[in-house]
C-alpha positions in Angstrom: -12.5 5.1 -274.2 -11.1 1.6 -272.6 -10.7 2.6 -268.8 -9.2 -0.8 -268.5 -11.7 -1.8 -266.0 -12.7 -5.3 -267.2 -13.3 -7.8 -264.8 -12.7 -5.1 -261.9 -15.5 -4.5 -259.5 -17.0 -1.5 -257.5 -19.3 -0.6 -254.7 -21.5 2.4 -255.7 -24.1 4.1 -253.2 -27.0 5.0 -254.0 -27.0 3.0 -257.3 -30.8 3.4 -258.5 -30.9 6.9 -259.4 -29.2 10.4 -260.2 -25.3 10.3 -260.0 -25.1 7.0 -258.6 -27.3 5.2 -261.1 -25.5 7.4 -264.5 -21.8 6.0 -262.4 -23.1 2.4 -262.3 -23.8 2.1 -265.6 -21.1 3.8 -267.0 -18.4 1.4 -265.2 -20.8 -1.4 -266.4 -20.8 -0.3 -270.1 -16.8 -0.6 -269.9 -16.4 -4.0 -268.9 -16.6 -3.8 -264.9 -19.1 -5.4 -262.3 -20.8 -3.4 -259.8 -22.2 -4.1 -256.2 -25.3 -1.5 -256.0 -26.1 0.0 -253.0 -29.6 1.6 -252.4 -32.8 1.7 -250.1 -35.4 1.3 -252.8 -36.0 -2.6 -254.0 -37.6 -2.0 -257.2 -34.8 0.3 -258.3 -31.6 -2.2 -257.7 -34.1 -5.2 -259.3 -35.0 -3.2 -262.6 -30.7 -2.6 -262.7 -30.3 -6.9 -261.7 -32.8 -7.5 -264.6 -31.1 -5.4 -267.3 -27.5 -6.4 -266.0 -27.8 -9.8 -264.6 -24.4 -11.0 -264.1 -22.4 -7.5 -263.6 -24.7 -6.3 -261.3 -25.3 -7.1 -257.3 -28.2 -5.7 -255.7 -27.9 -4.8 -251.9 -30.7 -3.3 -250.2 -29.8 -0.9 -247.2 -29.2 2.4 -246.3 -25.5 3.4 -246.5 -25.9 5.9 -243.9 -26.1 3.4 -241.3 -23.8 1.5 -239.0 -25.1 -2.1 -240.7 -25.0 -0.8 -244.5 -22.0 0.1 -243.8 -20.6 -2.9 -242.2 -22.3 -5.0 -244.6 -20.4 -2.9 -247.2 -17.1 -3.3 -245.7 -17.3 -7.2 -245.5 -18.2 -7.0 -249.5 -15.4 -5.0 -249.8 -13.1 -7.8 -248.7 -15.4 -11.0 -249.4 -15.4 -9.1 -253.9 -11.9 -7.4 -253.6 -13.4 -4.2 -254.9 -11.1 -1.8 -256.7 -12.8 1.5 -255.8 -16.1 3.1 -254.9 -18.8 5.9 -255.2 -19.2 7.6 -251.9 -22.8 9.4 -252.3 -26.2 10.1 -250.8 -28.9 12.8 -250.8 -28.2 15.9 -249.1 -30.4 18.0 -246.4 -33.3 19.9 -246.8 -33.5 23.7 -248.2 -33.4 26.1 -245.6 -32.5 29.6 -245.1 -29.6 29.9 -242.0 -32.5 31.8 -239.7 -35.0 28.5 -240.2 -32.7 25.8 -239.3 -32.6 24.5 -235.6 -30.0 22.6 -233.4 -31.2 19.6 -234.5 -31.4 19.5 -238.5 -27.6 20.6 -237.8 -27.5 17.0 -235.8 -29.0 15.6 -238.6 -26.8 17.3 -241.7 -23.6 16.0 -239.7 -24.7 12.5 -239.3 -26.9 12.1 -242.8 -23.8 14.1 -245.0 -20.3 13.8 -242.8 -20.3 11.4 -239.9 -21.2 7.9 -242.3 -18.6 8.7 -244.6 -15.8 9.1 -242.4 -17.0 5.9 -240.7 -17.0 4.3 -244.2 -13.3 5.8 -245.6 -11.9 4.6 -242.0 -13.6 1.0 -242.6 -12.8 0.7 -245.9 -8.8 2.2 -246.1 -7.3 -1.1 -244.9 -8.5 -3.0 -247.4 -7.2 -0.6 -250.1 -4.0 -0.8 -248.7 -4.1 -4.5 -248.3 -4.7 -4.3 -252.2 -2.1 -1.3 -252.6 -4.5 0.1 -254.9 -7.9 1.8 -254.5 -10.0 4.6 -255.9 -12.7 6.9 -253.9 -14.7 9.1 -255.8 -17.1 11.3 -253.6 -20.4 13.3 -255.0 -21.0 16.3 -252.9 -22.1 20.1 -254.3 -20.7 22.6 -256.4 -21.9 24.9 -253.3 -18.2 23.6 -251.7 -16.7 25.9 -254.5 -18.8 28.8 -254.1 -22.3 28.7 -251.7 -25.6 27.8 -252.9 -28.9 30.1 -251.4 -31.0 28.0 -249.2 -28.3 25.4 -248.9 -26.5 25.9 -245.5 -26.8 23.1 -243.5 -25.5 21.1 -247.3 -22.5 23.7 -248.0 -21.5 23.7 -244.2 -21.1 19.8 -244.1 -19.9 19.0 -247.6 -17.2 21.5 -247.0 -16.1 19.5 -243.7 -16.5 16.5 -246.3 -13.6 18.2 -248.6 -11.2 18.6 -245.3 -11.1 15.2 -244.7 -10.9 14.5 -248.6 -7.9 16.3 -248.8 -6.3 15.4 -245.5 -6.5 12.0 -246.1 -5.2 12.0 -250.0 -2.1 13.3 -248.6 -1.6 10.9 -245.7 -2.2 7.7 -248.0 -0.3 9.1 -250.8 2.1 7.2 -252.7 -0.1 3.5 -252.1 -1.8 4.0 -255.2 -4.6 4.8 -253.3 -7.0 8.0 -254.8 -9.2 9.8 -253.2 -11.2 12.6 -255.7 -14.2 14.5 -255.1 -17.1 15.5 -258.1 -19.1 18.7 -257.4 -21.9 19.0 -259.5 -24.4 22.2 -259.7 -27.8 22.2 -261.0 -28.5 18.5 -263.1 -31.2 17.0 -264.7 -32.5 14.9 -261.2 -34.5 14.7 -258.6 -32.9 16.6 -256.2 -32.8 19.5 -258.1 -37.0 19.7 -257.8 -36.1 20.3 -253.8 -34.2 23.6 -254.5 -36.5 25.1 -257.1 -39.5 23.7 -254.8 -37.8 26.3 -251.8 -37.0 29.5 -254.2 -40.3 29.2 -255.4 -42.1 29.2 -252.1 -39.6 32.1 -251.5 -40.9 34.0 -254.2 -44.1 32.8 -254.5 -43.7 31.6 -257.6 -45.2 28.7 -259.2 -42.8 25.8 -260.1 -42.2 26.1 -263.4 -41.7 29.7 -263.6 -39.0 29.4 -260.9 -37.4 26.6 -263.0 -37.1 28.9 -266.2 -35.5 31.8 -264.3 -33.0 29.0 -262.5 -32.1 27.6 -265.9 -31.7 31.2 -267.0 -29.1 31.9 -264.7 -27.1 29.2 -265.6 -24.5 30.4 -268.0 -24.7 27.1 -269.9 -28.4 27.6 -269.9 -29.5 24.4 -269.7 -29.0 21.6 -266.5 -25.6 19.2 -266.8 -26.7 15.2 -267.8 -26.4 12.8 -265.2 -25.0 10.3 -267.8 -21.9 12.7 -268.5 -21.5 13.2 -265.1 -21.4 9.1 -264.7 -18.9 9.0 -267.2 -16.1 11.6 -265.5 -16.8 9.7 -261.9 -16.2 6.0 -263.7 -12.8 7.7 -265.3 -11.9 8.9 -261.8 -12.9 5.3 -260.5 -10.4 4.1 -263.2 -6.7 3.0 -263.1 -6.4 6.1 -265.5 -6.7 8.6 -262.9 -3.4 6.8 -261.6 -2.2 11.2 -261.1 -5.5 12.0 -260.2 -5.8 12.5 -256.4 -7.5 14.9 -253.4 -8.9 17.1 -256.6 -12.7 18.3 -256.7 -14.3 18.9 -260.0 -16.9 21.4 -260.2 -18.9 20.1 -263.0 -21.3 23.5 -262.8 -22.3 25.0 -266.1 -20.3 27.8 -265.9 -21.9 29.4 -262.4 -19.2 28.9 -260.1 -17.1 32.2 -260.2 -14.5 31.5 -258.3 -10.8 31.3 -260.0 -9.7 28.5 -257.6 
């Protein structure tokens, strides 16, 4: 499918791996350049090396004041047309294990950085009178996850402002969409089976047969499919596309809405 994205460029977070990496290279693939963002060196050089010219490295953590300020200025200094909002999520804890202070650190490391960024970063959208936001958060937002509170608390506060601010820049051509995967083949999955099997005192790959079991689909979603939905929704095709989350689950959310 042409996305009719040549010659436009992006900003994605957390560009190396997972999500981030399968959206990079799936805006890449279709004629677009993209500005990486990630903390790990060796990641964004192996993606400079295989892309060369459609690919700019930036090393930093977006979940700080001067990533995110460094971002901003590229925003302006490339004219970027859209970007991948997304970053790892909390630790696995039950409700009764969390304290005071990982709820501190869920609000700043999952909600705080990205109202910071979309506040930063809607000007220069509407300067443009065009823009695209794409934000990967959890399927839990659709229906809660075990051992995921502090994650489904947050990203659910994430969705509110999602929504809110779809409406309130509507009819600029500016999009604001949401992805909300369950269970895929990356790394962060490993965390959650990691807690259900200390839970059941299991050993890891046990616990991963009986979590793929329970999956109606039976098998964990691709990070490369995945890729390809969020560079669509990064796309001027998604032109009636906006303050929508897709649940991109295998089947296991329940929920009719």
């Amino acid at each position: 499918m042409n996305l009719h994205i040549k010659n436009h460029t992006f900003i994605v977070c957390g560009a190396t791996a997972g999500f981030g990496r399968a959206t990079a290279i799936a805006l890449i693939n279709d004629g677009a350049k993209v500005i990486g963002i990630a903390r790990q060196q060796e990641g964004l050089d192996k993606l400079q090396a295989e892309y060369k010219h459609n690919f700019i490295a930036v090393k930093g953590d977006i979940t700080t004041p001067d990533c995110i300020n460094k971002v901003v200025s590229l925003a302006h200094e490339y004219q970027i047309d859209g970007i991948l909002i997304n970053a790892g999520g909390p630790p696995a804890k039950l409700f009764e294990e969390t304290r005071l202070s990982d709820w501190d650190d869920a609000y700043r490391n999952i909600l705080r950085w990205k109202v910071e960024l979309t506040r930063k970063l809607i000007p220069h959208f509407k300067s443009k009178r065009y823009g695209r936001i794409v934000y990967i958060e959890s399927s839990s937002v659709k229906q809660p996850i075990e051992n995921l509170v502090l994650s489904t608390s947050l990203r659910l506060a994430v969705v509110g402002m999602m929504k809110t601010v779809s409406q309130e820049v509507s009819g600029q051509n500016i999009n604001f969409n949401m992805i909300a995967p369950g269970s895929h083949n990356t790394a962060a999955i490993n965390r959650l089976i990691d807690k259900k099997a200390q839970l059941a005192g299991q050993d890891f790959e046990t616990t991963k047969e009986a979590f793929i079991e329970a999956i109606p689909a039976k098998q964990f979603g691709r990070a490369d499919y995945l890729g390809n939905l969020a560079a669509w929704l990064l796309s001027p095709m998604a032109e009636f596309v906006t303050g929508q989350v897709y649940a991109l689950e295998g089947g296991a959310v329940k929920s009719t809405l």
